[in-house]
N, C-alpha and C positions, 0 to 999 in steps of 0.2 A: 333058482331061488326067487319065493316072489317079493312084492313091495316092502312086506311088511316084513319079512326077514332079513334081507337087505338093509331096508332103513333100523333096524335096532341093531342090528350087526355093527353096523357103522355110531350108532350114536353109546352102545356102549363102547368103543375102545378110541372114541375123541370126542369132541364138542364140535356138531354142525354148524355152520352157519347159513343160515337165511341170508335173503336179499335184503337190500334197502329201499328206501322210498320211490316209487313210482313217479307217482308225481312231482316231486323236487326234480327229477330229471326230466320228465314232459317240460317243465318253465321253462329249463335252461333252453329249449327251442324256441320258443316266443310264437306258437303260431297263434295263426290269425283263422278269422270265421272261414274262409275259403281253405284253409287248410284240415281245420277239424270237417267238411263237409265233403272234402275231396270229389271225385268223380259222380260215385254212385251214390253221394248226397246231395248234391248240387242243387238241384231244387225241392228240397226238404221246404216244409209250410213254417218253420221257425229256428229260431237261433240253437247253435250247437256246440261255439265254442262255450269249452270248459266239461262238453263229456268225454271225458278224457280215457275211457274204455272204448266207446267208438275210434279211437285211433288203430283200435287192434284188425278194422279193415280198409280204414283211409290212409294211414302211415305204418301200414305193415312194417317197411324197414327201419323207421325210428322205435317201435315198441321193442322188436325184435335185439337192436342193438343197444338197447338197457338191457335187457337180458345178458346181453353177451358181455357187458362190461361189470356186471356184479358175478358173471361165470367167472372173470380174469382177476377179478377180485378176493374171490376165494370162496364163494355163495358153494354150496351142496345142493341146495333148495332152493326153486325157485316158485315167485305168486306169480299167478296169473292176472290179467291187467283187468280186472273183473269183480272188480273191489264195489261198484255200483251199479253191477249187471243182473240187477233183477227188474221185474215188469212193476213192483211198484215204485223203486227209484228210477227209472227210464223215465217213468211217467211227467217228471221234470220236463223231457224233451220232446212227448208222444211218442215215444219211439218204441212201447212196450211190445210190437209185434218182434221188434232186433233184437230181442236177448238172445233166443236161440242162437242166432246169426252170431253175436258179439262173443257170447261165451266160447262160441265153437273155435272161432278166431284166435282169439284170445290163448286159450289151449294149445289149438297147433303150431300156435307162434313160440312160447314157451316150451312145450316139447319139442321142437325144430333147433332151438336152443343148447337147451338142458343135452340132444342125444349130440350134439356137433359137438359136444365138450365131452363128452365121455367116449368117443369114437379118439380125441384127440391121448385121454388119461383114463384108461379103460380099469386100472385099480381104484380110480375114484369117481365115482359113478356119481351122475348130477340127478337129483329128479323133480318134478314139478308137483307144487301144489294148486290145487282148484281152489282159487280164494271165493268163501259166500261171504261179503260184506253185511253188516247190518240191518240197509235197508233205511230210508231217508222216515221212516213211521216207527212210534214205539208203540209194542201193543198194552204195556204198563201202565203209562203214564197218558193223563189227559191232557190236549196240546191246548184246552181252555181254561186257564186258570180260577175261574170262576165258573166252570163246570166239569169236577172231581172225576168223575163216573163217562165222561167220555171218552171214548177211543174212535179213531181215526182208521184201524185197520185191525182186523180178525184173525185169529189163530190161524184160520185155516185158509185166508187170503194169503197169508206169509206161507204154508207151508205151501198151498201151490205155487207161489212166482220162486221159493227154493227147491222144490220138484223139478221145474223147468230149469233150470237155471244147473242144476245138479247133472241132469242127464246130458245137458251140452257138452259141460268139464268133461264127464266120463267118456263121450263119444270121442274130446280131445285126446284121450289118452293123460289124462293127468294120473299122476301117482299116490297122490294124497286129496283129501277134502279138508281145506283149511277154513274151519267157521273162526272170523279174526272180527279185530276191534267189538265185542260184543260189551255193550253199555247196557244193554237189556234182557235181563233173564230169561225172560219170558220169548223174546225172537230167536234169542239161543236154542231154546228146545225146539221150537216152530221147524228150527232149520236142520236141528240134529233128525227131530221125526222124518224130516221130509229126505234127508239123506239114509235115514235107515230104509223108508219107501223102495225110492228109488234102488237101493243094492240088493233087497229083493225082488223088485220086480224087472231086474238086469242081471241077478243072477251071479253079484259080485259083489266083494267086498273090500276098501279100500283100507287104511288107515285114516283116520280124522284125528284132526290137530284143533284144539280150541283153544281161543285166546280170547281175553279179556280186556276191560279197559279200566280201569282205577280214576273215575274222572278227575278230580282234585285231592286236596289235602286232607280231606274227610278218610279217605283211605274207600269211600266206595263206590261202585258203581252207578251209573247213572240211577237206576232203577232201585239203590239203594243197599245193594249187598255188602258186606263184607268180603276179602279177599278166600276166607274159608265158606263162609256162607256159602259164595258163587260157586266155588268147588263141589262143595257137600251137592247142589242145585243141578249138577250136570255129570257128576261122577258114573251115573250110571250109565252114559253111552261107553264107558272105558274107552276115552282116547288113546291114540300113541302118545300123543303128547297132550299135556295142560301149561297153559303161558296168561302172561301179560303184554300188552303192549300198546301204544300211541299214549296223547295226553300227559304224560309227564316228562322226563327226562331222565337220566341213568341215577342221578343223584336221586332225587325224590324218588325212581320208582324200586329201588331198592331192598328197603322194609317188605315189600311187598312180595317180590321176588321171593326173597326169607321166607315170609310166609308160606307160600306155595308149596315149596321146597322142601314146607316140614311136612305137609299135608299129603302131599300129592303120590301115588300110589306107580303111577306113570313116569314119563320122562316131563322137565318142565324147559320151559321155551321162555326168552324174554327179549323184544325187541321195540326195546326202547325211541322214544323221539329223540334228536340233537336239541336236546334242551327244550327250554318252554320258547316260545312265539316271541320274539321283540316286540316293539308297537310297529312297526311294519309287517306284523303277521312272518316274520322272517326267522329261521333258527342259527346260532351263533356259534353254538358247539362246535370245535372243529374234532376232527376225527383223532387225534392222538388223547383229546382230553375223556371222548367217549369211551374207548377204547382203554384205557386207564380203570374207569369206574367198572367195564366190563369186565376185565382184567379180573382185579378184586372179588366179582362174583364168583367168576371159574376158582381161582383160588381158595374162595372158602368155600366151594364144593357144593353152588348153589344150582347149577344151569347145565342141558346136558345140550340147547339150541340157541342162540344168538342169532341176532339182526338188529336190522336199524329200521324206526318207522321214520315219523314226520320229518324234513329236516335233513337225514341220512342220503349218503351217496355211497358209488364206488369208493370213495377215498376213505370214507367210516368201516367201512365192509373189510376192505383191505387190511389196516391197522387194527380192527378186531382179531381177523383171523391169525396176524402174525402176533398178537400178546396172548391167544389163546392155543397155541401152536403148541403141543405137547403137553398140556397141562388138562387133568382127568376130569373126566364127564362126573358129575353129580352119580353118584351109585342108589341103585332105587332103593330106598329104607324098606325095613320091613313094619309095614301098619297094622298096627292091632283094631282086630275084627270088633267091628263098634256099629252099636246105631249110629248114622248120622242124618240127620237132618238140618232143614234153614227154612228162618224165615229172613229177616235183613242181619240176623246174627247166628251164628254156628249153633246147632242144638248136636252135640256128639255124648250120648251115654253108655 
């Protein structure tokens, strides 16, 4: 059976759960510059902590054992530690020549993972996602506010550093392509084109998971969209799955979730932050109160994938998966065959 039969197999007859946050778990280490730099950084020309994907070859065994503790948790899916591993967010660090290197890492760490846990519960099979993060550039939006029409980075700068970036994942052995956190329409497609590239000129095809991000209370994307707009905007790669996730919390991102739900033609995914940011940039949520609002969504038959973004640990992941624990996946609607288009608002005729 391949990926993609497997993975709907499984997501019609329960509710997956995803990982939870990466980085909330890298803190609880507290490393230090010599420790983000390890060995085979050691004399790198500038500072490194805080790239926290480079740990997936300096602290091999701390990335790997996040993984393993969101496996004991109850994760089915797991991200890859590759959330800022492309050549124009490296560029923070010069390190644009390591993605290859980082993504590859990254991958076999997570697959190494995910097949140790399926080897132990061979009826419930783990698998990994290739997360394409954003990208630290929006190709929408101009970063001068007094000059409209500027952009920072090019369609097709973004689809090569996701070209690259893509054929890493795949060499890993990942299971899925997950384009996550997307605040910008426009790097969405950059990155969906550059993963259709790549499965043709590798000859393979994976499932692709997209996800979104609902920046505030406006209900849209950074870039402006609506939560159907954005769908209408990227429906055409036909994901396995379409989601939301980071910048809100279970409570606010709800409505939205709804939304999806009524739209979405696919399975939909939602992995919310533990709440919004304290004024310590810190999240407060504890995992039985997320887990509650999560709860409610399975119940009203919203969500056929769960996780936890910002915020979220093992202990969110765990208390998801047991209130979602026998209770039915979202059933795919049936959508009537419609124009749909978008510009920042739905055009469906």
């Amino acid at each position: 059976m391949n990926n993609l039969a497997q993975l709907t197999e499984a997501a019609a007859s329960r509710i997956l759960l995803l990982d939870g946050a990466m980085g909330t778990m890298i803190q609880r280490h507290k490393l230090s510059e010599a420790d983000y730099r390890g060995e085979e950084y050691k004399d790198w020309h500038c500072d490194l902590k805080g790239n926290n994907d480079l740990l997936s070859i300096t602290q091999p065994e701390i990335i790997k054992n996040i993984h393993l503790d969101y496996l004991l948790a109850g994760s089915d899916i797991l991200e890859t530690n590759t959330f800022n591993a492309t050549a124009i967010s490296m560029a923070d660090y010069d390190m644009q020549t390591e993605v290859r290197k980082i993504n590859l890492a990254a991958a076999r760490l997570a697959r190494e993972a995910a097949d140790e846990m399926t080897a132990k519960t061979p009826n419930k099979p783990r698998f990994v996602a290739g997360v394409l993060g954003p990208t630290s550039r929006t190709a929408s939006i101009s970063p001068d506010v007094n000059d409209p029409g500027m952009r920072n980075v090019t369609f097709d700068a973004l689809v090569e550093t996701y070209v690259e970036a893509t054929r890493a994942l795949i060499e890993g052995q990942v299971d899925l392509v997950l384009l996550e956190t997307i605040f910008d329409t426009l790097n969405a497609k950059a990155a969906a084109f550059a993963v259709s590239q790549v499965f043709d000129e590798l000859g393979v095809e994976l499932p692709v998971m997209i996800s979104g991000t609902i920046t505030d209370a406006s209900g849209r994307t950074l870039s402006g969209q609506t939560t159907e707009a954005f769908y209408n905007s990227m429906r055409h790669v036909s994901p396995y799955s379409f989601g939301l996730n980071c910048a809100l919390g279970p409570d606010l991102l709800r409505q939205y979730v709804a939304e999806l739900s009524r739209v979405s033609e696919g399975f939909v995914s939602a992995h919310p932050n533990a709440g919004l940011p304290n004024e310590f940039g810190e999240y407060d949520m504890g995992a039985d109160e997320m887990a509650s609002h999560i709860k409610e969504w399975a119940e009203s038959g919203l969500v056929n994938i769960v996780g936890g973004c910002c915020g979220s640990t093992p202990e969110h992941i765990k208390a998801i998966a047991e209130v979602v624990e026998g209770l039915s996946p979202r059933a795919l609607p049936k959508i009537e065959t419609r124009m749909r288009l978008s510009g920042l608002e739905p055009f469906t005729h």
